[in-house]
C-alpha positions in Angstrom: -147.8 -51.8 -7.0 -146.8 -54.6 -4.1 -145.5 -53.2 -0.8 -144.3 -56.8 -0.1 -143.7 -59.9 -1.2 -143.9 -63.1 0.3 -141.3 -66.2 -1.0 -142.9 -70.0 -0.1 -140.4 -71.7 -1.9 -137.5 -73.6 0.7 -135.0 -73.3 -1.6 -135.5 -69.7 -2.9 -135.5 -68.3 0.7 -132.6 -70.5 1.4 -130.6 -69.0 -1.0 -131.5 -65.4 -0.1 -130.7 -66.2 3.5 -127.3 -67.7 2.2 -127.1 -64.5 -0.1 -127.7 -62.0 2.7 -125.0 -63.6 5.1 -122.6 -63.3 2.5 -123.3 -59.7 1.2 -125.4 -57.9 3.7 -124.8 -59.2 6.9 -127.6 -61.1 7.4 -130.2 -58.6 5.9 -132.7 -60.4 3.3 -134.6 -57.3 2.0 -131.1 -55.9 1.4 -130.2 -59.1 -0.6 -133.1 -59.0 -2.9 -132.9 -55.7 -3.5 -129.3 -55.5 -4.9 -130.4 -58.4 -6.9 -133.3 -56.9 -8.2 -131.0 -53.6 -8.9 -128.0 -55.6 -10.6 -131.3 -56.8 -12.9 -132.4 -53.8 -13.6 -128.8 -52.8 -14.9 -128.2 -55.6 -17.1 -131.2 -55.0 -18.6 -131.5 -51.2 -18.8 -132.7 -49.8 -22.2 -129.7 -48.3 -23.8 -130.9 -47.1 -27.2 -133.5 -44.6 -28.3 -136.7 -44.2 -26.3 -138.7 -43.6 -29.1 -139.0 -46.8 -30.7 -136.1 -46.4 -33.7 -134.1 -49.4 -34.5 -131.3 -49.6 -37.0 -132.0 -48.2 -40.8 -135.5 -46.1 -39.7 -133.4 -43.1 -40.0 -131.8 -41.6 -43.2 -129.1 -38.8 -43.0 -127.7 -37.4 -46.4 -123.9 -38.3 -46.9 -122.0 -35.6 -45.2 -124.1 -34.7 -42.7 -122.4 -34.7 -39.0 -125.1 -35.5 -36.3 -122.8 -35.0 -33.7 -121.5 -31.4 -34.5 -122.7 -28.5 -32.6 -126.4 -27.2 -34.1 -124.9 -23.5 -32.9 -122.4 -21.3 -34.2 -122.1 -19.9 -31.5 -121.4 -20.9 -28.4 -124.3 -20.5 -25.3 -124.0 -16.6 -24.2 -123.2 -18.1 -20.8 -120.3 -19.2 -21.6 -118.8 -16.9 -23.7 -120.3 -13.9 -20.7 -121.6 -11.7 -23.4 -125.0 -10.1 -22.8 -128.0 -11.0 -25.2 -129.0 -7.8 -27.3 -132.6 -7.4 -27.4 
């Protein structure tokens, strides 16, 4: 991985210069990182890890995949003591 960058390009480290005056007073590495974090946002993986996309998975008709798995409730919150 990079420990730094470096930006040739006039008119890209103009507009960071212009960017950090304007949101970070005056500090560059600031500006590029919040632009690289607001990136990273919009582009954040929302769905399933595991590779699943829409109609890979079958559930029988009356099945409710958001209801509890338990009966019971965790015995930390009800404060009974597990018998063993």
């Amino acid at each position: 991985m990079a420990d730094g960058v470096i930006i040739h390009r006039p008119e890209v480290v103009a507009l960071i210069e212009e960017t950090a005056k304007k949101l970070t007073e005056g500090n560059p590495i600031e500006a590029v990182a919040l632009a690289v974090r607001r990136l990273l946002e919009q582009y954040a993986r929302s769905g399933s890890l595991f590779g699943t996309h829409r109609g890979s998975v079958r559930v029988r008709e009356g099945v409710d995949l958001t209801a509890p798995a338990l009966d019971l409730g965790p015995d930390a919150e009800t404060g009974r003591e597990i018998a063993r």
